[in-house]
C-alpha positions as CSV (number, residue, x, y, z in Angstrom):
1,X,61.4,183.7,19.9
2,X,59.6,186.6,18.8
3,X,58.6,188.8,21.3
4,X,56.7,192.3,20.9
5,X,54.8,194.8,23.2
6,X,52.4,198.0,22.1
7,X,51.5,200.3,24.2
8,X,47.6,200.1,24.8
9,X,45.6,202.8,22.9
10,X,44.3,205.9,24.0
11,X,40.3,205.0,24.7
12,X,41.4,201.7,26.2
13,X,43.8,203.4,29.1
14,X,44.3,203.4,32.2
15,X,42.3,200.1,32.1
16,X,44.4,198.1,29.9
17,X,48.2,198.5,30.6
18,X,49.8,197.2,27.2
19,X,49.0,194.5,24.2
20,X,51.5,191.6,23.7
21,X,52.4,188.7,20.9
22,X,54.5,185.8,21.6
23,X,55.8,183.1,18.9
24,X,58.2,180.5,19.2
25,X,60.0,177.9,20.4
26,X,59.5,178.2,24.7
27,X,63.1,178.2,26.5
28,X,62.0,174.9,28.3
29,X,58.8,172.5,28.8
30,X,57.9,174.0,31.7
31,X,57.9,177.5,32.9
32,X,57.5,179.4,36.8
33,X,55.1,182.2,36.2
34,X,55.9,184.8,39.1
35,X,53.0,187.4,40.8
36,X,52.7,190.7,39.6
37,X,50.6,193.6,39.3
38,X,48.7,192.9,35.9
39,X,46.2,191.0,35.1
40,X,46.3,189.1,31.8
41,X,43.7,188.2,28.8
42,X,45.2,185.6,26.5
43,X,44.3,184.0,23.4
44,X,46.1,181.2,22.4
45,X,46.8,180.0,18.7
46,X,49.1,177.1,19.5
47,X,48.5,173.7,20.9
48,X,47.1,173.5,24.1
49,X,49.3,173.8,27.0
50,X,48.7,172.6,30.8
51,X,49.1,174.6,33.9
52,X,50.1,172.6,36.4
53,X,49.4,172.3,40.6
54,X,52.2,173.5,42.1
55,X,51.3,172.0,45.5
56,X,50.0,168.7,43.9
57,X,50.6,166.0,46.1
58,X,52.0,164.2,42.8
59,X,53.9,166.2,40.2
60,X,51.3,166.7,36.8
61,X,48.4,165.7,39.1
62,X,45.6,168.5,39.0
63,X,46.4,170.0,35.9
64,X,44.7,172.4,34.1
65,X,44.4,172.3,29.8
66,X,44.6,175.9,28.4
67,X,43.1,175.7,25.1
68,X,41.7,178.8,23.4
69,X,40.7,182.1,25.8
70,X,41.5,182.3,29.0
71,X,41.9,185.3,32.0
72,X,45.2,185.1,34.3
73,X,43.5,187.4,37.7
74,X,46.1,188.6,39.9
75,X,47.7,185.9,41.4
76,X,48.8,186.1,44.7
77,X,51.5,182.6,44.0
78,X,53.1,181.3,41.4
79,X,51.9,179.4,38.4
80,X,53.8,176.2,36.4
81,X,52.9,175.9,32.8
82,X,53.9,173.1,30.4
83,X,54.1,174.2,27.1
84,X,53.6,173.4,23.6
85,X,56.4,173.0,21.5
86,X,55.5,176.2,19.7
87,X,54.4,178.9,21.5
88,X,52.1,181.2,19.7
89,X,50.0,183.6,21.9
90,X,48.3,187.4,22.1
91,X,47.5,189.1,25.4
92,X,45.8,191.9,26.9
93,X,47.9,193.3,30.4
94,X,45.4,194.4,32.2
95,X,45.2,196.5,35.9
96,X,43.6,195.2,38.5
97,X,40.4,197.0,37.8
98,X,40.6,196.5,34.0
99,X,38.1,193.5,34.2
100,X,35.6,195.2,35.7
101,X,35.0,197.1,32.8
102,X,34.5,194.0,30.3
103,X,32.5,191.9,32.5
104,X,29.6,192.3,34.7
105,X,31.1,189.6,36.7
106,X,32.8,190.5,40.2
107,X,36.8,190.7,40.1
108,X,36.6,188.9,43.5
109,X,35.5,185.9,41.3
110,X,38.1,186.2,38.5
111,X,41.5,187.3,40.3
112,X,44.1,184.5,42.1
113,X,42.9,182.3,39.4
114,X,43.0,181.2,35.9
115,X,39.7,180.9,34.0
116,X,38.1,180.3,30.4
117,X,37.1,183.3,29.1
118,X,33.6,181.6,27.6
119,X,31.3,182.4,30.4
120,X,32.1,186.1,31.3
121,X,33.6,186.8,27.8
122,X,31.9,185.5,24.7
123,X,33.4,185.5,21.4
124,X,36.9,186.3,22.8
125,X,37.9,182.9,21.5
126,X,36.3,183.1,18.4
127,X,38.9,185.8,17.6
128,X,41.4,182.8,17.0
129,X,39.6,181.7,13.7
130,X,41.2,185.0,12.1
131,X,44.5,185.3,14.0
132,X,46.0,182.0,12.9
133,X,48.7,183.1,10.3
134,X,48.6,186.7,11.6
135,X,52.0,188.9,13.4
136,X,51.7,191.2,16.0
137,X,49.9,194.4,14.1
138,X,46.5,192.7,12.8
139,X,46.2,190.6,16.2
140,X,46.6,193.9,18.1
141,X,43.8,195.1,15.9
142,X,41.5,192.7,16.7
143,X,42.6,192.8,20.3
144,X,41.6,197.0,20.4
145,X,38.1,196.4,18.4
146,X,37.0,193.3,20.6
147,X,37.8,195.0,24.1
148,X,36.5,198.2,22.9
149,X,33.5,196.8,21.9
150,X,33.0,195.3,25.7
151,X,34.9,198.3,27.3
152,X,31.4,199.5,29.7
153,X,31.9,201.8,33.0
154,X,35.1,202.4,35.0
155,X,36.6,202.0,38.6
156,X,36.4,204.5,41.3
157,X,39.3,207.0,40.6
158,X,40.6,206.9,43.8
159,X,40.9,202.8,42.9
160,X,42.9,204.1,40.2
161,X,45.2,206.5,42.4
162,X,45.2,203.8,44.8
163,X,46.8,200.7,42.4
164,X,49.1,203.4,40.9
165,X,50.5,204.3,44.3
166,X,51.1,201.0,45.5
167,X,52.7,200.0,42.1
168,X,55.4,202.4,42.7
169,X,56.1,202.3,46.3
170,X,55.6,200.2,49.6
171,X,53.2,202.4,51.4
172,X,51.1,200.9,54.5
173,X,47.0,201.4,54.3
174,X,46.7,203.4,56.7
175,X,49.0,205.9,55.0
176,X,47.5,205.4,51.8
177,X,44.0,205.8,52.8
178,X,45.4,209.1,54.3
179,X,47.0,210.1,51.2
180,X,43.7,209.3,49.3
181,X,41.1,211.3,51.7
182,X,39.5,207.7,53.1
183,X,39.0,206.0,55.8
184,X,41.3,202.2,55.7
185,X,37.7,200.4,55.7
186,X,36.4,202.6,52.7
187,X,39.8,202.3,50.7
188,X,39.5,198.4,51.2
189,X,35.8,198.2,50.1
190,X,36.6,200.0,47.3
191,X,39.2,197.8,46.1
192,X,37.8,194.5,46.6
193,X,34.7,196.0,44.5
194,X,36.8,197.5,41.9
195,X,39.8,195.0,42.1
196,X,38.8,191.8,43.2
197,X,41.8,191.9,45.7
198,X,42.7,194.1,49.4
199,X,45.2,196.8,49.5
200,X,47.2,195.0,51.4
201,X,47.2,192.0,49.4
202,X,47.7,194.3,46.0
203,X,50.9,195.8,48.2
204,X,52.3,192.3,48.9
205,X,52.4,191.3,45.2
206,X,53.7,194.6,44.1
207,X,56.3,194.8,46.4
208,X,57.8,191.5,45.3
209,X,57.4,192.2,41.8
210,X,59.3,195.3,42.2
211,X,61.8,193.1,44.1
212,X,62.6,190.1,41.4
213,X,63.2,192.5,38.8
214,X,65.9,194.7,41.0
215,X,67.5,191.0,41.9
216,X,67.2,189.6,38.8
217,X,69.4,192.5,37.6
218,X,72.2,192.3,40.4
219,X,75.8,191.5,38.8
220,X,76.7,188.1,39.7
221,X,78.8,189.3,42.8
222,X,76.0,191.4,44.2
223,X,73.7,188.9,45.9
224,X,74.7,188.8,49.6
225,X,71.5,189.0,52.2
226,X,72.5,192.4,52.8
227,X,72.7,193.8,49.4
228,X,69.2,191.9,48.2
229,X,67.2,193.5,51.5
230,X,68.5,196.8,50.4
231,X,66.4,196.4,47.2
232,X,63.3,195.2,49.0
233,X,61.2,196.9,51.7
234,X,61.1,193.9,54.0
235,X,61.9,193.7,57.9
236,X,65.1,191.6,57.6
237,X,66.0,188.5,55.9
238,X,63.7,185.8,57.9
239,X,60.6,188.1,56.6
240,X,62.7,188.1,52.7
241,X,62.8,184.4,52.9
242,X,59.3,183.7,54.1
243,X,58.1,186.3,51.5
244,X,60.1,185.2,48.5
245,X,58.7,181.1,49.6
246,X,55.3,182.1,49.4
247,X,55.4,184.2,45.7
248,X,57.7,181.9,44.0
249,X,58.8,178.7,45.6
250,X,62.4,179.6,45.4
251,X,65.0,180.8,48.0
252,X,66.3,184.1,46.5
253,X,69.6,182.4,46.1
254,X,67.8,179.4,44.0
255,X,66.3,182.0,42.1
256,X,69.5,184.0,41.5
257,X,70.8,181.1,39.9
258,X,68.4,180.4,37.5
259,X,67.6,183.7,36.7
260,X,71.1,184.3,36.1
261,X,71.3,181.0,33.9
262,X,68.6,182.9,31.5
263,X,69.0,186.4,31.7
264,X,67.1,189.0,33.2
265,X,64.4,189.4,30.5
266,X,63.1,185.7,32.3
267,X,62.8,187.6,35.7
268,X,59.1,186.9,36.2
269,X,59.1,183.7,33.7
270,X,61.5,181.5,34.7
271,X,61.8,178.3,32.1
272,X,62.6,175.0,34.5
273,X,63.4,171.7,32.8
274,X,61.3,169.7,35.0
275,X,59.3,170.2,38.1
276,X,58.7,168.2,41.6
């Protein structure tokens, strides 16, 4: 499979993170998409795909066709995808605020879900028509002069100072608010208008993203309780647990196991050969 990233360009940062291109054969039908803390705009040029309920009361009930242009908001849980037999898709990561600056609709509306970019994006999908034979250069070209033809104003910068922040480290409001010069009710009114999501909530996701990519690069002998808490700011292993049920649906030793089956480049994708 044919993987490739590019950094995002000059006039489109801080807002967009990086451009991606995907092609090829998927690891397995389906495929655990973790939390993290970007945002994504896709276009897909294969076949549709389904995303699937993950808390369906039937396995495959609820599901969701992905055909052409679609926005992945922050998600606060994880996602199941069945793919295509060919996988053949560009993206835009974007932070939390990036939408904002596309859209005149509300990131309270967009993020935790997946969403056809149609209504609050027109002609995104139409990009598609030209992109079908193309590699990774031309459909990161098309990406830069579409979004920058949408790109309109920006986030608050201490929105911006604020999702850095909490990228990097665990840091409670309170502290962060005092860091930033606000109040912990200004800082989270800020962020739910710039964002779409709370501090809190941004910290939550964050923290566990930061936490599957340390465990997903343990050696094979390194995964007692003790030695995964020390890569995670969590309480003690109940609070682990509870956290690590909620973001992915695993136990951190189920996830160990299939992480380690694929490699650590498949710590936030995890392929699964069935599901239920």
């Amino acid at each position: 499979m044919l993987y490739e990233e590019f950094p995002a360009p000059a006039r489109l940062q801080p807002y967009v993170s990086h451009f991606w291109f995907v092609r090829g054969a998927p690891p397995a039908r389906y495929e655990k998409i973790l939390p993290g803390p970007l945002a994504h705009l896709i276009l897909n040029l294969s076949s549709p795909y389904r995303l699937l309920d993950p808390f369906a009361a039937a396995p495959g009930s609820g599901a969701m066709e992905v055909a052409v242009g679609f926005y992945s908001g922050v998600q606060r849980s994880y996602l199941i995808s069945e793919n295509p037999p060919q996988l053949f898709n560009i993206g835009a990561a974007l932070r939390p605020y990036g939408i904002a600056a596309l859209t005149d609709v509300p990131p309270s509306e967009l993020q935790g879900k997946v969403q056809d970019t149609d209504v609050f994006l027109p002609g995104f999908a139409s990009l598609r028509t030209g992109l079908m034979d193309s590699g990774p250069a031309p459909a990161f070209a098309a990406l830069e002069t579409f979004l920058t033809s949408r790109f309109g104003g920006g986030a608050d910068p201490r929105t911006l100072e604020a999702v850095a922040l909490l990228a990097e480290e665990d840091i409670p409001v309170a502290e962060l608010a005092r860091r930033l010069g606000l109040s912990p009710s200004t800082l989270q009114r800020i962020m739910l208008r710039d964002c779409g999501i709370t501090p809190k909530s941004y910290a939550d996701v964050c923290r566990f993203y930061r936490f599957v990519n340390a465990a997903a690069r343990l050696p094979e002998d390194g995964s007692s309780g003790r030695e995964l808490l020390a890569l995670a700011d969590y309480y003690d292993q109940p609070h682990l647990i509870r956290a690590f049920r909620r973001f992915s649906g695993f136990t951190p030793s189920e996830y160990l196991r299939l992480v380690r089956e694929h490699g650590p480049e498949y710590a936030t994708f995890i392929p699964l050969r069935s599901v239920g």
